[in-house]
C-alpha positions as CSV (number, residue, x, y, z in Angstrom):
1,X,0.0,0.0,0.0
2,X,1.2,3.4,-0.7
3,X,2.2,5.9,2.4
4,X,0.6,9.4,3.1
5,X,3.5,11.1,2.0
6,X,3.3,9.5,-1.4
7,X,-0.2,9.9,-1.6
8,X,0.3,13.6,-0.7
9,X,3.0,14.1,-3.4
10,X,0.4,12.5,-5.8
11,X,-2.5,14.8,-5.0
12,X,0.4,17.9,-5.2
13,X,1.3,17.2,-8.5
14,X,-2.6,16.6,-9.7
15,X,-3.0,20.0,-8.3
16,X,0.0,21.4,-9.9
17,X,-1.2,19.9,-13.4
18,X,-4.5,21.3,-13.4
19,X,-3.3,25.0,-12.1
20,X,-1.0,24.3,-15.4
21,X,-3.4,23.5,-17.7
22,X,-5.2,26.5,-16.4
23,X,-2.5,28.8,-17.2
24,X,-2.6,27.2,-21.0
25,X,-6.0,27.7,-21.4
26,X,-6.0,31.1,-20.5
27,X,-3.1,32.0,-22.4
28,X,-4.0,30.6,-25.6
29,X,-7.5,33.0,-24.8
30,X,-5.8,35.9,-24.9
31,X,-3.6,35.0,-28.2
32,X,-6.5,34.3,-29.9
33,X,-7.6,37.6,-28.9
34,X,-5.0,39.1,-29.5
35,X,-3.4,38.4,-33.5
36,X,0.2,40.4,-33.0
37,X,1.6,37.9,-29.8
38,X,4.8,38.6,-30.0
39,X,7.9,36.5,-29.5
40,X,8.1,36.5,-25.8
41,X,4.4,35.1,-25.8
42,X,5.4,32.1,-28.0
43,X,8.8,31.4,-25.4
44,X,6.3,31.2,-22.9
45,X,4.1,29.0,-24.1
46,X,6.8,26.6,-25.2
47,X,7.6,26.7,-21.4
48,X,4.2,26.0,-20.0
49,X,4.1,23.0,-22.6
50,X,7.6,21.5,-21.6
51,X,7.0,22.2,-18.1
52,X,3.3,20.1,-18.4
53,X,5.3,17.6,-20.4
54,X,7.9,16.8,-17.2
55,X,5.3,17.4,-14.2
56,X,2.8,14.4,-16.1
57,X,6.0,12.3,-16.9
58,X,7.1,12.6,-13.0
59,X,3.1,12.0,-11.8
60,X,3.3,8.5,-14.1
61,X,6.5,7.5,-13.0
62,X,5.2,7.9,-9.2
63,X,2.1,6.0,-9.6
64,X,3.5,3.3,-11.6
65,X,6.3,3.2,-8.4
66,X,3.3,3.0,-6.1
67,X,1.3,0.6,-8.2
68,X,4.4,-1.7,-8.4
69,X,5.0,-1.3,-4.5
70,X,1.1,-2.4,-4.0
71,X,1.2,-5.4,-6.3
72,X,4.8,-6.9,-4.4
73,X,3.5,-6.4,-1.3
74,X,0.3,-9.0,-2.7
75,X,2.8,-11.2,-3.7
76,X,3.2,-14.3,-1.3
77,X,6.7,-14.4,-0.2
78,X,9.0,-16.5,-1.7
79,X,10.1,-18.9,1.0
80,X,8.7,-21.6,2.8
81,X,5.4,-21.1,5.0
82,X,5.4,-17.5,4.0
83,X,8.0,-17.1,6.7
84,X,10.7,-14.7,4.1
85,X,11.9,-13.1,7.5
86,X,12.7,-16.5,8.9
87,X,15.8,-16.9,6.9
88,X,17.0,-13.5,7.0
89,X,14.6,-11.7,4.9
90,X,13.3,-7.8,6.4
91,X,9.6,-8.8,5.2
92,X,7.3,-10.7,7.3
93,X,3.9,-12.0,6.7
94,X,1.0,-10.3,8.4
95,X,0.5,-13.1,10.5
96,X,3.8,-13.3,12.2
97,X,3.5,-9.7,12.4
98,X,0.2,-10.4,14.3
99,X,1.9,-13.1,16.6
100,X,5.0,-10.9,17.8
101,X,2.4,-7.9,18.3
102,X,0.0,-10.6,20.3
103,X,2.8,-11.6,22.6
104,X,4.7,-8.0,23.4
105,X,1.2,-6.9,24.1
106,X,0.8,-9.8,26.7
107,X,-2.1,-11.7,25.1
108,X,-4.5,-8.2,25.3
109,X,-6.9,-8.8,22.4
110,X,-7.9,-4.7,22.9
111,X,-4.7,-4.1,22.2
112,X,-5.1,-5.6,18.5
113,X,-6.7,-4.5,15.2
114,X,-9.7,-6.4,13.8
115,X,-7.3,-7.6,10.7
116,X,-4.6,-8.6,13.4
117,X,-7.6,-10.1,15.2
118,X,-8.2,-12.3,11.6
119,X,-4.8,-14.2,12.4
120,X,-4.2,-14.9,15.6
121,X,-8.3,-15.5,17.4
122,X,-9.9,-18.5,16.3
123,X,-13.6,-16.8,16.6
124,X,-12.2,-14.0,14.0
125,X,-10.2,-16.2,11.7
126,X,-11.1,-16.6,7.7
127,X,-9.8,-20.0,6.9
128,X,-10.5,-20.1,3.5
129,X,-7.9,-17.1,2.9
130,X,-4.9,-19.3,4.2
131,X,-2.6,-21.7,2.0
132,X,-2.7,-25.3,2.9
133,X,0.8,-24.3,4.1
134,X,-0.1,-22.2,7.0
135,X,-3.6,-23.9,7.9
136,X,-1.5,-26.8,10.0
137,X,-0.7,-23.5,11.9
138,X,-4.0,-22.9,13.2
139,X,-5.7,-26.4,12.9
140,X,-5.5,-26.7,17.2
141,X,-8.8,-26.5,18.6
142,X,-8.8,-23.4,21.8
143,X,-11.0,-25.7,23.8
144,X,-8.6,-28.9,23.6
145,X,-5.2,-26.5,24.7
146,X,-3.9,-26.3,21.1
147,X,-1.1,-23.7,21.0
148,X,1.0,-22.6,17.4
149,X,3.3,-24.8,16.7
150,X,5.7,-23.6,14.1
151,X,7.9,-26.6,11.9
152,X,11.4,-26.0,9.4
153,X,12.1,-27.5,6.6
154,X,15.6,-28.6,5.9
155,X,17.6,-27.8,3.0
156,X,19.5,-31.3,2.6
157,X,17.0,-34.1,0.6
158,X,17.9,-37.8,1.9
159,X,18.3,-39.4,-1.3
160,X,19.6,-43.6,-2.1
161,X,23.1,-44.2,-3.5
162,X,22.6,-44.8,-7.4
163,X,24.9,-47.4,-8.5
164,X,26.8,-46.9,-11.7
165,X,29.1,-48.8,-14.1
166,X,31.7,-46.3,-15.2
167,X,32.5,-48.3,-18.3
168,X,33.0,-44.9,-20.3
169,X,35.0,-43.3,-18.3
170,X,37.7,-46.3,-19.1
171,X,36.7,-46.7,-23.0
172,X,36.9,-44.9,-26.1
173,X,34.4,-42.6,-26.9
174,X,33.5,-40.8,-30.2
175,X,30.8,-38.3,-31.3
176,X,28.9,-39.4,-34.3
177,X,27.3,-37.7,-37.1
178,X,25.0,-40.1,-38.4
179,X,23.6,-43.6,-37.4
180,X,26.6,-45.8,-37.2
181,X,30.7,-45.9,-37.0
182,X,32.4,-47.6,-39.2
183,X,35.7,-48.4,-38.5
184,X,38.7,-50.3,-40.6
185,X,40.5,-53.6,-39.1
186,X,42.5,-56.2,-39.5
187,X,41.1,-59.9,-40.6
188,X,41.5,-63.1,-39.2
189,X,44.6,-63.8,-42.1
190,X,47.7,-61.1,-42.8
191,X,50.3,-60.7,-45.6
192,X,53.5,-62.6,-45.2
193,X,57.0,-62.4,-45.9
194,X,59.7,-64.8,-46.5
195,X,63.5,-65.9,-46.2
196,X,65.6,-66.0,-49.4
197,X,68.9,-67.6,-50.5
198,X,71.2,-65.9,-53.2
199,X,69.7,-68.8,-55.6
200,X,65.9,-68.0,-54.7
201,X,63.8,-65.0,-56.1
202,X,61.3,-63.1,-54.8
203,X,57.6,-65.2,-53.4
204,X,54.5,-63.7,-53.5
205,X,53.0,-62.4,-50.1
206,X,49.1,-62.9,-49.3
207,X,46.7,-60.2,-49.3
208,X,45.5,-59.6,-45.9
209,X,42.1,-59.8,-45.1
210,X,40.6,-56.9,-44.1
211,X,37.3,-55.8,-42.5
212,X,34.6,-53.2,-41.4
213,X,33.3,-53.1,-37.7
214,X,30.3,-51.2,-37.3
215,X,29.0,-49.5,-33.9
216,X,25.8,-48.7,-34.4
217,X,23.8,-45.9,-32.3
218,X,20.5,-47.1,-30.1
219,X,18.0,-44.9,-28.7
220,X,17.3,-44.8,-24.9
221,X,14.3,-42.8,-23.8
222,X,11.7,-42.4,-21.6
223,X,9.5,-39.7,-19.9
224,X,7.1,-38.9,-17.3
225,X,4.2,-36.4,-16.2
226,X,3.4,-34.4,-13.2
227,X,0.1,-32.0,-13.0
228,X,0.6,-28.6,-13.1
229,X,-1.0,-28.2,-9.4
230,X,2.0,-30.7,-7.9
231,X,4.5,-28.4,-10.0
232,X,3.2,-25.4,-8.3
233,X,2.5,-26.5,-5.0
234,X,6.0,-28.5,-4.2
235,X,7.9,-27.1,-1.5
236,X,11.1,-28.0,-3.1
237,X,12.2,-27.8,-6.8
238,X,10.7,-30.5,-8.3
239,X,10.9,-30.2,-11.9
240,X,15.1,-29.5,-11.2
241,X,14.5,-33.2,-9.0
242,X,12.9,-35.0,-12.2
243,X,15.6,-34.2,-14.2
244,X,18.5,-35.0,-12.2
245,X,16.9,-38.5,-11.5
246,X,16.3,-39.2,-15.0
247,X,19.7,-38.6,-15.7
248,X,20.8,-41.6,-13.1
249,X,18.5,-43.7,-14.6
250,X,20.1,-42.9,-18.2
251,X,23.6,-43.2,-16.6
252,X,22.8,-46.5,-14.9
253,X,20.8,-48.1,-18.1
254,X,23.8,-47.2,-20.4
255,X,26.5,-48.8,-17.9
256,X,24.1,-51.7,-17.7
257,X,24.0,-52.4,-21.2
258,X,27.8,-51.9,-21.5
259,X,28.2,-54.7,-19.5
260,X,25.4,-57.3,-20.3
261,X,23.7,-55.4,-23.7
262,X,22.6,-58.1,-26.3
263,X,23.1,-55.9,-28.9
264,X,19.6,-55.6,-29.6
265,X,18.2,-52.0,-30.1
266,X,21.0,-51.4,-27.8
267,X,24.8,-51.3,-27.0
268,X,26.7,-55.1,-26.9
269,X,28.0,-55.6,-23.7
270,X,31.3,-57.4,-22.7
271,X,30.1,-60.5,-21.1
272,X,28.0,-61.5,-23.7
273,X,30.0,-61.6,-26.3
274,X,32.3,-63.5,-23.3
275,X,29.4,-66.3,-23.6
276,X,29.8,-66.6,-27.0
277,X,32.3,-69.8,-28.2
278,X,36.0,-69.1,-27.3
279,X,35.0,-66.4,-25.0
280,X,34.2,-64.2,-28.5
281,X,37.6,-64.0,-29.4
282,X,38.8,-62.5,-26.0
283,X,41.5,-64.0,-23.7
284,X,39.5,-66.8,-21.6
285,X,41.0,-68.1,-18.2
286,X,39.4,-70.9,-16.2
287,X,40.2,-71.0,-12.9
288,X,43.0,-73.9,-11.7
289,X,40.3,-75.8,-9.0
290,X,37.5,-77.5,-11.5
291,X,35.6,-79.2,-8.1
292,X,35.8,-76.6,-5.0
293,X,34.7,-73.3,-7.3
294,X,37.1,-71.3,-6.0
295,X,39.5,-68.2,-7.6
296,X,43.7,-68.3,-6.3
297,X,45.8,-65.8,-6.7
298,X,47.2,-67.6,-9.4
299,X,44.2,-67.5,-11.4
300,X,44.6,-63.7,-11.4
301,X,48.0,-63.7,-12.4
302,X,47.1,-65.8,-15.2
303,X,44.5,-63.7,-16.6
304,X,46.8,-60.6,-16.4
305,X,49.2,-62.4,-18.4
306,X,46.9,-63.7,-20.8
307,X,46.7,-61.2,-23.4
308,X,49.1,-59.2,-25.1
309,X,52.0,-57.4,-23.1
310,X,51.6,-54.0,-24.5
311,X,48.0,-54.4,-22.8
312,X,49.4,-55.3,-19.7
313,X,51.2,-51.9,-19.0
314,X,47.4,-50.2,-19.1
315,X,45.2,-52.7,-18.5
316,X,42.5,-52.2,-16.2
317,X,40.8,-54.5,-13.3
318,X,36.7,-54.7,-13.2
319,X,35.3,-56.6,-10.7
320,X,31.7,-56.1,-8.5
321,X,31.7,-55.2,-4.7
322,X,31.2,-58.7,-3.9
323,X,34.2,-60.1,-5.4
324,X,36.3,-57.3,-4.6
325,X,35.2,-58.0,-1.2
326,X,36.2,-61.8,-1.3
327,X,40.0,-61.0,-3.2
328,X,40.5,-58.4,-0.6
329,X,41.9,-60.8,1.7
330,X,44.3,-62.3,-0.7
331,X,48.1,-62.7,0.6
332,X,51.4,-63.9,-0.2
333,X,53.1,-66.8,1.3
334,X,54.6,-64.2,4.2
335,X,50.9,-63.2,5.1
336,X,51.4,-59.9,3.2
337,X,48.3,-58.5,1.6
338,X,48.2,-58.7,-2.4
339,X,45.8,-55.9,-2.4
340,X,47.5,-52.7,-1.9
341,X,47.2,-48.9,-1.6
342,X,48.6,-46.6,-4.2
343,X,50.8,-44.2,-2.4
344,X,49.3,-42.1,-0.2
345,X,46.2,-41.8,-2.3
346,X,42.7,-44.2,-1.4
347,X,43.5,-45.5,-4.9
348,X,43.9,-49.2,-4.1
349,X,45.8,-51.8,-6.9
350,X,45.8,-55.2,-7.9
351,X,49.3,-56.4,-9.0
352,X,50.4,-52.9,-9.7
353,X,46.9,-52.3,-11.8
354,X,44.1,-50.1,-10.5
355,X,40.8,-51.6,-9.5
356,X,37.4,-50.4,-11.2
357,X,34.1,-51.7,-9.2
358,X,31.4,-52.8,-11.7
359,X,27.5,-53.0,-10.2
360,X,26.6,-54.8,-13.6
361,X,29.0,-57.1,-13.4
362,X,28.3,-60.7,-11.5
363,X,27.7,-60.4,-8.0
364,X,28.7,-64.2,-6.5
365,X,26.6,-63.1,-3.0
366,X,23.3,-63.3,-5.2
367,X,23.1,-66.7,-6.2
368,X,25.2,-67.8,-2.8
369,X,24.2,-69.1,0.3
370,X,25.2,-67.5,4.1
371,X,28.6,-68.2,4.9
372,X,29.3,-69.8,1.3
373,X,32.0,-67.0,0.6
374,X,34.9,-67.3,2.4
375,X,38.8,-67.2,1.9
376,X,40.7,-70.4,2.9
377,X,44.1,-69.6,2.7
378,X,44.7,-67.8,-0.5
379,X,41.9,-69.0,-2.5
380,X,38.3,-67.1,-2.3
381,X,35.9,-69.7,-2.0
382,X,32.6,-69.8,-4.2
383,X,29.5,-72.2,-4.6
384,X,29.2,-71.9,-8.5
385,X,30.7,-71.2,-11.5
386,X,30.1,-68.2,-13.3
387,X,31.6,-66.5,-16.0
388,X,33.0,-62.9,-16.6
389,X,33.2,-62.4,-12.5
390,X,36.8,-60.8,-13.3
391,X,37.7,-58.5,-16.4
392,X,41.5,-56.8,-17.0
393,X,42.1,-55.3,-20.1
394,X,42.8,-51.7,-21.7
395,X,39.1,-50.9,-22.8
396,X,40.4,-47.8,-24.6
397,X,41.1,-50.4,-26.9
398,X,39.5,-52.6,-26.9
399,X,35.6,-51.3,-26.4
400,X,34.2,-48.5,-28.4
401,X,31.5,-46.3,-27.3
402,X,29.6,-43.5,-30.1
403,X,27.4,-40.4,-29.3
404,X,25.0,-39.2,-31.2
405,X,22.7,-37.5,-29.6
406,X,23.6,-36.4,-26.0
407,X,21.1,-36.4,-23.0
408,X,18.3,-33.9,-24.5
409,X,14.9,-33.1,-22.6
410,X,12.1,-31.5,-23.7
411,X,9.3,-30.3,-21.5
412,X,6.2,-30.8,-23.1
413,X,3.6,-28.2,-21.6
414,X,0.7,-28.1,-24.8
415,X,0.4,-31.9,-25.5
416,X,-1.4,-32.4,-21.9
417,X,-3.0,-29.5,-21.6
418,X,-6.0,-30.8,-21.7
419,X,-5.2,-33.4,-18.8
420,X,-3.8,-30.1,-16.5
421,X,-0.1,-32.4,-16.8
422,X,3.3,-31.1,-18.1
423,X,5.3,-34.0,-19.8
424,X,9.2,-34.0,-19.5
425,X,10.8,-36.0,-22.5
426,X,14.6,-37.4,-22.1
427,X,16.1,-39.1,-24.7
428,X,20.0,-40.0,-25.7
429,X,21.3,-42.0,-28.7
430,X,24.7,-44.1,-28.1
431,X,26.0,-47.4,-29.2
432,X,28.8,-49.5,-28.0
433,X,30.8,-52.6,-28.8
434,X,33.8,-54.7,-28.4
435,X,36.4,-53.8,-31.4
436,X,39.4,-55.4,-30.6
437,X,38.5,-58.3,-28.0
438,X,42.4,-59.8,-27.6
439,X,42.8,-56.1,-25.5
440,X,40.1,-58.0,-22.8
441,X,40.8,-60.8,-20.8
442,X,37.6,-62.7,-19.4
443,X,38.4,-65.1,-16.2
444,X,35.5,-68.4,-15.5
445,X,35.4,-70.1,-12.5
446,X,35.6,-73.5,-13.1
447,X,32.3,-75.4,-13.4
């Protein structure tokens, strides 16, 4: 509401406008009467109009001040439980104003306004003109004791741990410009060269076979609705909330499939091409103990050493929590732990090589009895085989991950309009695939 002084200044320059409209009027009287006005009579009026122009140019801009004052002080506040002055804020609401007046004045109801009356007596109150927010402040019945009770609202939002294979953070990635990569590699057969004698000529080398690996892109989508009345009523930000869940879910689906994706309208995933006949062309180890179902650290050894050297140097182990929990324990003969730290860093290694925990990957304590896991010695003891529970490789190389079309959302406001719903559309395109399977090593415990 505007103040006296501002509505005096208002009625001031009303009053100032019509005296000069006055003076106009009368002055263009007396030129009409008079034909010969001479030059100082046209400097004046030029005066009268410019100083009309700024006093109606300074009235607007004061009642549009005013008017804007009004409407922000209409405005519910901006905070929770229209308590703005809670957190810091100078404005209060009414209400609280009420209250803190209601208790300095030591509970006299004389002592209070009929509108300060409206908030704080039950007899006086207008419950229709309170939010749902601040009705569980005056829902205590007088004649039962009830007293106002005011509640806070934390900042901090509990939320569950989302568990995520971080398979792209380890392989190659590559935007995409149309629906596939295609990319050159060797065959199954190379050329060939040969020893010669001084009596023997030149012998014709093979052509090597080549080939073409393609990596096509899949679609992942999904969306949701919410009514427009839960989108304005939240206490929190829910829309910002949807979207940061649905970008979990996209980042857990898309790890998923990177480890167990059948390649169907979606990426192929590592162990099952593993399941495929020679372990799909990667390095398969069996572990040593074909009747107790157990992995040495022997086994381990092996399977690092089963691929190329050169992917040695950078390979990388993936295991999941449960069998990182059961070859934590492994030792040396001198009862020193094979499992170490890296440096000062919590940045633990395996045989030199850093350890990557996989949620996708098999989990031995799903499909195991209590008690069935256990280390005996150096050997972490199992109750069935299964296959792919330990990977080591360099996936730069040897799995190949395309984008083409980021993590896009599209809020969708029109299409369920009708239904009082707003529709937020997520959607991503990428594909992924092993390209060079002797770079992974797959280890099998032995059935």
């Amino acid at each position: 509401m505007a103040s006296a002084s501002e509505m005096a200044a208002i009625r001031q320059l009303t009053h100032e406008i019509n005296k000069l409209h006055y003076d106009l009027d009368s002055r263009i009287t007396a030129m009409e009467q008079d034909l010969r006005s001479n030059a100082e009579d046209r400097a004046e009026l030029l005066r009268l109009n410019a100083s009309i122009s700024n006093t109606v140019k300074q009235a607007k801009q004061l009642q549009l001040d005013v008017k804007e004052r009004s409407l922000a002080e209409q405005r519910p506040p901006s905070t929770m439980m229209g308590y703005e002055g809670y957190s810091g804020g100078r404005w209060k609401h009414p209400a609280t104003q009420a209250i803190e007046k209601f208790i300095r004045k030591s509970g006299d109801p004389s002592a209070m306004t009929r509108e300060e009356l409206s908030y704080i007596s039950f007899n006086h109150m207008n419950y229709d003109a309170f939010p749902p927010e601040q009705k569980v402040l005056v829902s205590a019945a007088a004649d039962l004791g009830g007293f106002f009770a005011g509640t806070d609202l934390s900042d901090k939002f509990v939320q569950k741990l989302f568990l995520v294979s971080p398979l792209r953070q380890y392989a190659d990635v590559q935007p995409i410009g149309g629906e596939k990569l295609l990319i050159p590699s060797e065959g199954s057969t190379d050329t060939n060269i040969f020893w010669s004698d001084e009596q023997t000529g030149f012998q014709a080398s093979p052509d090597p076979n080549l080939g073409m690996i393609e990596v096509w892109a899949r679609e992942l989508n999904g969306y949701l609705k919410l009514s427009k009345q839960n989108l304005e009523d939240s206490v929190f930000d829910i829309e910002s909330f949807i979207l940061k869940r649905l970008t979990r879910q996209f980042a857990q689906k898309e790890g998923a499939a990177f480890i167990n994706g059948n390649g169907v309208a979606r990426p192929e995933g590592i162990l099952t091409l593993a399941a495929t006949s020679n372990f799909g062309g990667m390095n398969g180890v069996t572990t040593q103990d074909g009747t107790n179902f157990t992995i040495a650290p022997a086994d381990l050894v092996q399977l690092m050493h089963a691929g190329k050297s050169a992917y040695r140097a950078t390979g990388t182990w993936l295991m999941s929590n449960a069998t990182i929990a059961a070859l934590r324990l492994f030792s040396d003969l001198q009862q020193r732990p094979v499992w170490t730290m890296f440096g000062d860093e919590f940045r633990e290694t395996l045989y030199g090589r850093p350890i990557v925990e996989m949620p996708d990957m098999p989990n031995p304590t799903a499909t195991l009895t209590t008690g069935s896991a256990t280390v005996i010695g150096n050997q972490a003891k199992f109750t069935a085989s299964q296959l792919g529970v330990v990977l080591f490789g360099d996936f730069a190389q040897g799995y190949q991950i395309v984008d083409r079309v980021g993590l896009t959302f599209q809020t969708l406001k029109e299409l369920f309009a009708i239904q009082n719903q707003v529709a937020f559309l997520a959607r991503m395109r990428v594909g992924g695939k092993v390209v060079l399977p002797e770079a992974i090593s797959v280890l099998k415990i032995h059935a």
